[in-house]
N, C-alpha and C positions, 0 to 999 in steps of 0.2 A: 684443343679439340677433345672432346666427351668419347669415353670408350666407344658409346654405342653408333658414334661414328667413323672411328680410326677402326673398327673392327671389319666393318665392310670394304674399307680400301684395302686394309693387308690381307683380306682373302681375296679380293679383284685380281691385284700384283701378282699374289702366289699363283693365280691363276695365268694369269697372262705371262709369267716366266714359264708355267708349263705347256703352254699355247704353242709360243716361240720355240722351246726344246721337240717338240714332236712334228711342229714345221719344218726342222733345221734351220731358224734365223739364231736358234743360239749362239753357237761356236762356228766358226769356218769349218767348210769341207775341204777335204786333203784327196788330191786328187791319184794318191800313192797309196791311198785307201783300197783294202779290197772289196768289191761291190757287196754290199747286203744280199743279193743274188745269190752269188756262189757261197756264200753261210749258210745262204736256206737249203739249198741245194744238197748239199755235206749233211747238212740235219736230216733231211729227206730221207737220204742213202743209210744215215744212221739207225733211222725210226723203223725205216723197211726191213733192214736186218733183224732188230729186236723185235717186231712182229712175228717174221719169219721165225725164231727162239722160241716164239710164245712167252714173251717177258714185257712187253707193251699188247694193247688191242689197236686192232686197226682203226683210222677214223670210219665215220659211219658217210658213207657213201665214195668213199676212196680217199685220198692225200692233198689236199690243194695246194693248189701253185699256183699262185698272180702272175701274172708279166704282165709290160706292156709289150705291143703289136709295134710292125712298124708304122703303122696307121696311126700311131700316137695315143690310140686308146689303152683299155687296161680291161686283160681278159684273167679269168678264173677258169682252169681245171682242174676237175675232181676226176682220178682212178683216171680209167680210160676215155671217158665221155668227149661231148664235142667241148671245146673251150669257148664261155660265154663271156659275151661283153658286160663289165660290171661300173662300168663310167658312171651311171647313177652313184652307186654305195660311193665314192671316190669323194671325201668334204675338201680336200684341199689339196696341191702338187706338193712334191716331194720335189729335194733334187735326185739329179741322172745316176747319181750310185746308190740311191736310197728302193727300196720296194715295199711293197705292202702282202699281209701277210696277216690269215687266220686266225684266230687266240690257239688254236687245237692244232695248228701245222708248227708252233714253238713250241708248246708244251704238253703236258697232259692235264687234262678235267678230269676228275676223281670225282663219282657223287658217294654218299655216306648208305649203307645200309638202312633200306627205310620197311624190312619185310617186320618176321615175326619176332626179331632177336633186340630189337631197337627200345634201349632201355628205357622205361617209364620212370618221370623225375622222381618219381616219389619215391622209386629204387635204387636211386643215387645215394652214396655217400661223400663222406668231404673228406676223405685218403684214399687213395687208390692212385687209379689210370686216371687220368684228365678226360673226361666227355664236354667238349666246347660247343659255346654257343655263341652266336654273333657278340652278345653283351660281354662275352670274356678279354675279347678285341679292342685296346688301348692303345694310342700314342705308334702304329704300326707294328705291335707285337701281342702275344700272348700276356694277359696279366695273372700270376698263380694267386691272388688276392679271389676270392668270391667263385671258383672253381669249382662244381660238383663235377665228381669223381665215379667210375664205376670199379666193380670187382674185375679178379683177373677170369672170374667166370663171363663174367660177362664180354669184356674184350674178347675174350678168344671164342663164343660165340657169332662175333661179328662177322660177316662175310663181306664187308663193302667199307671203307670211307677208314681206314686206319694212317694216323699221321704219322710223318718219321720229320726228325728235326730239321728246319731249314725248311721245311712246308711251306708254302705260302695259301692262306685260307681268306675266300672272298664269298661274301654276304649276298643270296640269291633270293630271299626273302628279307621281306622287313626294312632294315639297313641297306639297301642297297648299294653295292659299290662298298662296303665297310671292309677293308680286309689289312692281313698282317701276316708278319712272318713267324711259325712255330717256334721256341726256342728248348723243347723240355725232348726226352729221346722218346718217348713213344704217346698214343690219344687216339682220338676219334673223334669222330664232327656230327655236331648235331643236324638236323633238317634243315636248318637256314644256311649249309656251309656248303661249299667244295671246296676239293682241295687243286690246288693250281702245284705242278711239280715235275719237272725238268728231269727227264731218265735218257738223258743223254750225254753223251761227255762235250760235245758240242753242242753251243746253247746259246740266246740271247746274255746280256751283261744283266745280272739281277738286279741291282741297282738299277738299270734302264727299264727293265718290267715294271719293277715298283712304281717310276717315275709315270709309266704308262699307265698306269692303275689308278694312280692321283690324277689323271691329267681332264681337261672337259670333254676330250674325246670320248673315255668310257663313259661319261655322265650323258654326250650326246647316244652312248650307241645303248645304254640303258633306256632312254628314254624311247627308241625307237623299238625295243623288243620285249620290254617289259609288259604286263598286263593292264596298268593304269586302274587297278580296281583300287579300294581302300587300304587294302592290307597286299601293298604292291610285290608281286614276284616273280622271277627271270628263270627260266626254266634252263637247266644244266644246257642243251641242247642249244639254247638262242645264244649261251655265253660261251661255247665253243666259237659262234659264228663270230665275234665281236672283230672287227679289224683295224689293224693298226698299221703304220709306216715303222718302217724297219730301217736303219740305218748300217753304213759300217760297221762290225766289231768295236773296230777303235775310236770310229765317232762315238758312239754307246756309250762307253767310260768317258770322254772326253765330253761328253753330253752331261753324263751323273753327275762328274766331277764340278761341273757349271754350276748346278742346280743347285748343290748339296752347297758352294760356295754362297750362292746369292740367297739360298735360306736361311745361311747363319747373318748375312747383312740384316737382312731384313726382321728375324727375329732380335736383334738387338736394337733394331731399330723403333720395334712396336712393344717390345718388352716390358716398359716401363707403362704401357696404356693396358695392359693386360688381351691386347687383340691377337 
């Protein structure tokens, strides 16, 4: 079979192995599992504290929390408000210890400095701080290959958007849906970046975020909040909204660990056709 056919199967498959993973037909549920609920929950209490510190921002319009009803539906409350029925957003069931859950009720959105401090390429140099751009983003990491760089004048001008290692950076313009994980100790992100980053010691399985981030879910939930002009892009505000099914702790790893297994199958399998 011709690459320019074996190419489109092995991103179908890949696809459809992350279908299954975000459904829960991956791996079996363990029913000794502790609900994805009471995780959220523990983050909640966590996030609320670091607010209260002044060391995270509050979300904008209060905290959300999905549950289902006993009515079998699936509501969403933000802060104090009434809790609404959100059974539309809902693309497919979860199992009974699985929930669904925010991008912004797991982690934090970071957008980059976009005032008067936001360096002009042309004042870039190629040693310094790393100032990243969607194109820097390779193979799910940072590449230090093709990097323009700012002064440390310039960094510590910045008021907004500074990376620390283990960032994870997702493409809001342009590339959308292109994102990676930081690996250098300090940067800044250009206009097409936010940063996605976890300031709690309770947390989703990062490896399971990631898996969420590749899966056709963000592709569907892009495609419902993006702008569809030519030069498509997703405003910090709509990628906070983006939602996801939430699993076990332990199912999370035992999810990654699936995934990360049946990609090395199938990379050896297509290896040799170049797909």
């Amino acid at each position: 079979m011709s690459e320019s056919k074996v190419a489109p199967i092995a991103a179908k498959l890949r696809a459809s192995v992350l279908q299954q993973a975000v459904e829960g037909g991956l791996v079996p549920q363990d029913p000794d599992d502790e609900p994805s609920s009471v995780l959220l929950e523990r983050i909640r209490e966590e996030r609320a504290e670091l607010v209260k510190q002044k060391k995270a921002k509050a979300s904008r319009g209060g905290e959300s929390r999905i549950y289902r009803g006993a009515d079998g539906s699936w509501y969403e409350q933000r802060g104090k408000a009434e809790p609404v029925c959100i059974d539309k957003e809902i693309p497919f069931d979860v199992p009974d210890n699985w929930t669904w859950a925010r991008l912004d009720s797991l982690v934090s959105i970071l957008n980059g400095d976009r005032g008067k401090n936001y360096p002009a390429k042309s004042k870039l140099v190629t040693d310094g701080i790393p100032f990243v751009s969607a194109g820097n983003i390779k193979d799910g990491t940072v590449k230090a290959a093709g990097l323009l760089c700012m002064t440390p004048d310039q960094y510590h001008a910045l008021k907004a958007g500074k990376l620390k290692k283990g960032d994870t950076l997702f493409c809001i313009r342009g590339s959308l849906g292109k994102h990676g994980t930081y690996p250098f100790k300090q940067g800044a992100i250009a206009s097409s970046l936010v940063i996605i980053r976890s300031d709690t010691k309770l947390s989703i399985d990062e490896q399971f975020l990631n898996l969420l981030l590749d899966s056709p879910l963000t592709a569907l939930e892009i495609r419902k909040r993006s702008n569809g002009t030519a030069q498509p892009n997703l405003s910090a505000k709509e990628f906070c909204r983006f939602l996801y099914p939430i699993p076990p702790l332990a199912e999370q790893r035992r999810i990654a660990a699936k995934v990360a297994e049946i990609r090395t199958v199938l990379a050896g399998r297509f290896i040799a056709s170049g797909a």
